[in-house]
FIKOL-927658 format. One record per residue (C-alpha): residue in one letter; x, y, z. Coordinates in steps of 0.1 Angstrom, whole numbers, padded with zeros to 4 digits, always signed. Layout:
N
AXYZ;...
# end
This chain:
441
X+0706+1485+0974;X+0737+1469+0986;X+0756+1446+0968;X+0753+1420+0997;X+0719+1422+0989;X+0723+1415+0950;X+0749+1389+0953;X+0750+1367+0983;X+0782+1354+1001;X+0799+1328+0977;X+0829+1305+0984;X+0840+1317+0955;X+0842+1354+0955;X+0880+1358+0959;X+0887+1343+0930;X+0862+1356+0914;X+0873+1390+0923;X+0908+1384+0913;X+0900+1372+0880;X+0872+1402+0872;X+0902+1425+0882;X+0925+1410+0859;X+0900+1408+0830;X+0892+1444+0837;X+0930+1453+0836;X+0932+1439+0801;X+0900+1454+0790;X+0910+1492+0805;X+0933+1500+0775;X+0905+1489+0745;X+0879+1505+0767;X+0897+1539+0771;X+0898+1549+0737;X+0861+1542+0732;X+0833+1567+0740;X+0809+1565+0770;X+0774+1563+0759;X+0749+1581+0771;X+0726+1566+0786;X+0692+1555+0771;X+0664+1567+0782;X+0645+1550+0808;X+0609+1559+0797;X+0614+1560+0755;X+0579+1561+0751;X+0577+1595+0773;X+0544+1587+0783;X+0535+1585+0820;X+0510+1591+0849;X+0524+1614+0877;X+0504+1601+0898;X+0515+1562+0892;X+0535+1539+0915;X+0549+1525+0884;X+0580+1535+0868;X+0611+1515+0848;X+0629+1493+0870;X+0604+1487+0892;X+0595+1451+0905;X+0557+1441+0899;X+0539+1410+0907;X+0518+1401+0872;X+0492+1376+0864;X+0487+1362+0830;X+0455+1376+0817;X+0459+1358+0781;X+0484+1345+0753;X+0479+1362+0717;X+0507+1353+0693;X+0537+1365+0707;X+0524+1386+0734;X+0516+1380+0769;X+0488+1403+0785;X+0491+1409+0823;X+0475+1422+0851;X+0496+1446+0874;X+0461+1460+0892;X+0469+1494+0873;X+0439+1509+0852;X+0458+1496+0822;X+0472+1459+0817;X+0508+1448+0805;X+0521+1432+0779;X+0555+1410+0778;X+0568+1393+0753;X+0560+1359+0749;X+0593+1347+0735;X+0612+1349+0769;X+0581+1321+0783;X+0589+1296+0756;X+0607+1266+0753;X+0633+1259+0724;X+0598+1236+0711;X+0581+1265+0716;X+0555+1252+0742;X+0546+1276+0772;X+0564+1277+0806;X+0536+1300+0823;X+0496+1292+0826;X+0467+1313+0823;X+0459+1331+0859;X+0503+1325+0870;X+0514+1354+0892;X+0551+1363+0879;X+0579+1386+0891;X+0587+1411+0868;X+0604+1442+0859;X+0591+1474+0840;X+0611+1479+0811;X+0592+1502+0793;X+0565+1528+0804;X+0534+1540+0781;X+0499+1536+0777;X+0506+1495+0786;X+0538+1491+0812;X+0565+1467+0791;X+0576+1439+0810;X+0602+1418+0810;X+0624+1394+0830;X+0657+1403+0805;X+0667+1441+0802;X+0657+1453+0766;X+0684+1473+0742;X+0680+1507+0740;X+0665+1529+0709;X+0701+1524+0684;X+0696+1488+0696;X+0723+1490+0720;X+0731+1480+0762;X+0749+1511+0776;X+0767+1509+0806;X+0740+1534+0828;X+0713+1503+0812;X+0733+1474+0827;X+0739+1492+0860;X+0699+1499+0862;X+0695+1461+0853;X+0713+1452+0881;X+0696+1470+0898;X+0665+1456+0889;X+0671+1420+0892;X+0666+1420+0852;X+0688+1392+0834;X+0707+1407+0803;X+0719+1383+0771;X+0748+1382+0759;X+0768+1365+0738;X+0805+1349+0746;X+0830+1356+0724;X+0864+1343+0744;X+0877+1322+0770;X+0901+1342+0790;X+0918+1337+0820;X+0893+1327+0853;X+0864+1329+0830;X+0848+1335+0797;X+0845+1374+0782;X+0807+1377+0770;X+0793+1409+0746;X+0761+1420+0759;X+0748+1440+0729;X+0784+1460+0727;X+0789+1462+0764;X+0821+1437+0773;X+0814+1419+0804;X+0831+1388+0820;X+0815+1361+0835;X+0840+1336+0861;X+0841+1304+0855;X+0828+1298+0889;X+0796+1316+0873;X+0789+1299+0840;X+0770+1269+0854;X+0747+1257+0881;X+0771+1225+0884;X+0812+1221+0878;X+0819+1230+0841;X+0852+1206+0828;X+0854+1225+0800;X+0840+1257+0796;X+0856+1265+0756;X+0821+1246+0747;X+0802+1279+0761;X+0822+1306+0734;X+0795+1316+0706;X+0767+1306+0726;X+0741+1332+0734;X+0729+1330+0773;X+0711+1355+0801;X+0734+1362+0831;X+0721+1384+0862;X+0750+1413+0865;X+0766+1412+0901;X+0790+1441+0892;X+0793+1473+0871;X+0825+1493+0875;X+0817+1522+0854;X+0852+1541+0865;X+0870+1511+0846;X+0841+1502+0822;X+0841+1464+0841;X+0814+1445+0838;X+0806+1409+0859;X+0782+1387+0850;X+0767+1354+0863;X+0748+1326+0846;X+0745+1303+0874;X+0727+1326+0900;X+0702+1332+0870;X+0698+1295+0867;X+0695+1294+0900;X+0669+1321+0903;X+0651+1303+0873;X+0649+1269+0889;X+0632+1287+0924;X+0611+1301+0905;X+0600+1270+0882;X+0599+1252+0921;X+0579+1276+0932;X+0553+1277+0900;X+0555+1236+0903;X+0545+1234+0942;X+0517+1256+0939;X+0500+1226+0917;X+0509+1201+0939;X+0486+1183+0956;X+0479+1146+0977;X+0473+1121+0956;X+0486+1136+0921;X+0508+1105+0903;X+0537+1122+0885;X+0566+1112+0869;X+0602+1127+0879;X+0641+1117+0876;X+0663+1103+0910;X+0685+1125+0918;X+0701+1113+0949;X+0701+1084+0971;X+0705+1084+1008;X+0697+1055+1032;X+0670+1070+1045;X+0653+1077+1011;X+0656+1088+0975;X+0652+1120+0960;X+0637+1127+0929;X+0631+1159+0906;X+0599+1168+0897;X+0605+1195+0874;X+0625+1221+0895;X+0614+1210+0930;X+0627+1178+0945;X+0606+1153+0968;X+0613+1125+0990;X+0608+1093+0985;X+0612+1074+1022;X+0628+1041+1021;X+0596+1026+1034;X+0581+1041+1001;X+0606+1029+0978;X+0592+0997+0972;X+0561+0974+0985;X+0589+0948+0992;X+0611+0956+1022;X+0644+0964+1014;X+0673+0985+1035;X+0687+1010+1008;X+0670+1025+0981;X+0694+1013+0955;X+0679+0982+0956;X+0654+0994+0937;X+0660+1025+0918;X+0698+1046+0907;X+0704+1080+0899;X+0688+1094+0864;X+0662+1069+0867;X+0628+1082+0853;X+0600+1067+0880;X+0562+1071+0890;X+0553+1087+0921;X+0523+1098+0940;X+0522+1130+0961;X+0513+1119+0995;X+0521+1151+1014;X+0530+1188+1012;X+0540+1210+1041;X+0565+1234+1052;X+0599+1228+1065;X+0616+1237+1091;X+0636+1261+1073;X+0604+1277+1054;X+0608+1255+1023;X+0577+1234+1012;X+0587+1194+1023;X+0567+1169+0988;X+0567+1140+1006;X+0569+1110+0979;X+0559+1075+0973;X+0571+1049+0947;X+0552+1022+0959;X+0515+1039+0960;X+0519+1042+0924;X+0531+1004+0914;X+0506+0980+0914;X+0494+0967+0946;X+0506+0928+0950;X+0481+0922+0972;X+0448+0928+0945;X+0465+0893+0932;X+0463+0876+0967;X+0430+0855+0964;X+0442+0842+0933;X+0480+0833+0938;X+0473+0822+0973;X+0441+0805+0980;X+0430+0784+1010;X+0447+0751+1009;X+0473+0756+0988;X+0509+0748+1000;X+0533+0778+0992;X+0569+0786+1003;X+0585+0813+1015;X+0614+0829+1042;X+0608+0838+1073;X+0611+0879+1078;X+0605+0888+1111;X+0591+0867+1148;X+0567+0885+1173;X+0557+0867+1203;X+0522+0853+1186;X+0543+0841+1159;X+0563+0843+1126;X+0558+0864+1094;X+0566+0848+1056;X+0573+0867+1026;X+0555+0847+1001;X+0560+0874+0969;X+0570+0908+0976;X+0548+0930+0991;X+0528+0901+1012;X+0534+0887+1045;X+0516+0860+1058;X+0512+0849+1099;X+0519+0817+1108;X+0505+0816+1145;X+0526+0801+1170;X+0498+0772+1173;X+0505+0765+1137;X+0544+0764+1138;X+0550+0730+1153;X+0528+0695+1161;X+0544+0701+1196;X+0540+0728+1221;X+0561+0759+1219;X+0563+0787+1241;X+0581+0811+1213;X+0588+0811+1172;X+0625+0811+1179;X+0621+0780+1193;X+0615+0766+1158;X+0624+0791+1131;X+0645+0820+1127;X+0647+0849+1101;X+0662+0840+1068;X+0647+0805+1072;X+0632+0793+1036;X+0599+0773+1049;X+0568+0756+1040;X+0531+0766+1051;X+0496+0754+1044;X+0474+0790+1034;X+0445+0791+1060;X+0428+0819+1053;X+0430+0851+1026;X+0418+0885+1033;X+0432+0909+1007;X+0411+0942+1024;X+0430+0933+1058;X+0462+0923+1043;X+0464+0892+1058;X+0476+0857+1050;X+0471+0833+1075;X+0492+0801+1075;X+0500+0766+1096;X+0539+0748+1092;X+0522+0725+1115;X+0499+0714+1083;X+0524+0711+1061;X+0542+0687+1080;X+0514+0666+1087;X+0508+0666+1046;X+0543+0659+1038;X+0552+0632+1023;X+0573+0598+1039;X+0613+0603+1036;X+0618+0577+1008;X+0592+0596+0987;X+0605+0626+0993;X+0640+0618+0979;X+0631+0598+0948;X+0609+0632+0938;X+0631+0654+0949;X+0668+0639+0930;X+0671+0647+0894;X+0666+0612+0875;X+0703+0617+0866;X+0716+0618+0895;X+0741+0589+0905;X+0727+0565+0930;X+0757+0552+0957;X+0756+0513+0956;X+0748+0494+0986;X+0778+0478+1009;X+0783+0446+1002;X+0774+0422+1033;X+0796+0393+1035;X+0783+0367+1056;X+0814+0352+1078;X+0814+0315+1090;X+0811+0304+1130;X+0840+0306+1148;X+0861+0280+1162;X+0847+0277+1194;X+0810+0277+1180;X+0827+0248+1162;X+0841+0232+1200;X+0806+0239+1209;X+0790+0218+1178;X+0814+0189+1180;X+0807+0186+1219;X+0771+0186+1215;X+0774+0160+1188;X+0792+0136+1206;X+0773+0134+1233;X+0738+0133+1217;X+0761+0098+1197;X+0767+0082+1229;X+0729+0088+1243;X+0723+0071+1215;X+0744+0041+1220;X+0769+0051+1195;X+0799+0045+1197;
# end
């Protein structure tokens, strides 16, 4: 098996390299003086079939037959079942991480009467790792534990069970690690992606073992997946064309048209990163790049605004709204989210119109009379023209709608002005002679 096979390309493997080399340097002196183990034997129990496909090291595909205490009883379609321990399947509350009838990838660790499996590789007889163990664990795909006893240079020095190893800092977690000093006297399983046995160096890595852990808990998790499941799971990451959330190891996608029953143009509107939600499985199916695709929905498991429709909007009653959106029949009004209503272009104006635009626009806050309800159709029908008719005169209208506070302007003054001179001409003329046809004088 090639190492290209064991440890893929990385970004990272220059420096990691570099670093192993120089940890190895430093090492090479202490290691020289030591003796070289033997190594331990591969079949302690020295029991096993001739005939059998099965032998230590080897990768089998096991189904979980039962749980008894701390053991695990498998099936690996031999005559005789498998046991594992049950400790490496718990978590630190001691609840399961397998089910009965699970198919897991294991390795063979131990040969007798019932095959030993594990996913870690398992000290030898004197309860130690030699080196010949670690290589064959390697080889395997078997995680080994160890413990970290330093922070060196580039990474952190880890004691697997007397073996000295080093693990770069590029390799101690899934994500960026600020400070990696937190790690020392921790005990954690790495995957080994290198064993120099000429210089005694051994290179370790805990994120590809996280990362092999997490496909495999994404893998376990999709095969219970199905349409119409409501789970919970944590947001992730938000893109504008959707939200992604964790469902336990395997992430789903929550399309922005999904995100809420309102409309809205980003998914931050509604949800942030970290945030635990409710969603319902609506879909599963492969990708274009052989991954499974969990196509999510936020909105399918909220409450559906429109069970409340009869009741918050019945026939008659005069609701507001804004205007959303114009089609050539007419104009649609959010009145709460989730529900649209139609006002037909017959019910937007008293006169006639030949398009919506002519009298609203989107973003307009508007009145509307509610025709007609019909919750299983989704549909609110609703006339502006009605609720014009209905309004109320001008002078009402103001007196109801000013707060009683509200400071009243006074009223000019009208100052009535006297005639002018020449009415006056006028007067005196028509006076005078209305005297003399009188006789006056």
């Amino acid at each position: 098996m090639t190492r290209d096979r064991i440890l893929p390309p990385d970004d990272d493997d220059l420096h990691d390299a570099a670093a192993a080399a120089e940890f190895g340097a430093m090492l090479e002196d202490f290691e020289r003086t030591r003796p070289n183990p033997r190594a331990a034997s591969p079949n302690p129990a020295g029991r096993r079939d001739p005939g059998s496909e099965l032998r230590v090291g080897s990768r089998v595909q096991a189904r979980v037959v039962s749980v008894s205490g701390d053991s695990l009883l498998l099936d690996v379609g031999g005559r005789s079942e498998a046991v594992a321990d049950a400790r490496e399947f718990r978590r630190d509350d001691g609840t399961l991480t397998v089910e009965l009838g699970q198919v897991l990838d294991l390795a063979i660790v131990e040969m007798g009467e019932s095959p030993v499996l594990s996913r870690i590789a398992r000290p030898s007889g004197r309860g130690r790792v030699s080196l010949d163990a670690i290589r064959q664990a390697r080889e395997a795909g078997l995680a080994v534990r160890g413990r970290v006893t330093a922070l060196n240079t580039g990474g952190l020095a880890v004691d697997v069970d007397g073996v000295r190893a080093f693990c770069p800092l590029s390799q101690v977690d899934a994500g960026f690690v600020e400070d990696a000093s937190t790690f020392v006297g921790r005990t954690l399983e790495f995957l080994v992606t290198e064993v120099d046995e000429a210089r005694r160096n051994v290179v370790v890595s805990r994120r590809k073992w996280l990362q092999r852990e997490q496909a495999a808990a994404a893998e376990a998790r999709l095969a219970t997946l199905a349409p119409g499941q409501d789970l919970e799971g944590t947001v992730t990451r938000l893109e504008p064309f959707g939200a992604f959330v964790d469902l336990g190891g395997l992430d789903g996608l929550v399309h922005v048209s999904e995100v809420s029953h309102a409309r809205v143009a980003h998914p931050r509107e509604v949800v942030a990163v970290g945030d635990r939600v409710q969603v319902r499985v609506l879909k599963v199916e492969p990708g274009r790049d052989g991954r499974a695709r969990v196509a999510l929905s936020l909105k399918a498991a909220a409450p559906d605004p429109w069970h409340d429709a009869v009741r918050a909007f019945p026939p008659g009653a005069r609701v507001s709204g804004v205007v959303v959106r114009l089609a050539d029949f007419g104009a649609f009004v959010n009145l709460a989210p989730g529900v649209d209503g139609l006002v037909h272009v017959s019910h937007l104006s008293s006169r006639r119109i030949t398009h919506p635009r002519e009298v609203v626009s989107p973003g307009q806050a508007v009145e509307a009379v509610v025709l007609a309800v019909e919750p299983e159709r989704r549909r609110v029908s609703l006339s502006m023209r009605e609720a014009a008719a209905d309004a109320p005169p001008p002078s009402r209208m103001r007196r109801t709608e000013e707060p009683d506070d509200e400071p009243v302007a006074p009223r000019p003054t009208v100052v009535e002005e006297g005639p002018s001179p020449m009415q006056l001409a006028f007067r005196r003329a028509r006076e005078e002679a209305e005297r003399r046809a009188r006789g006056e004088s």
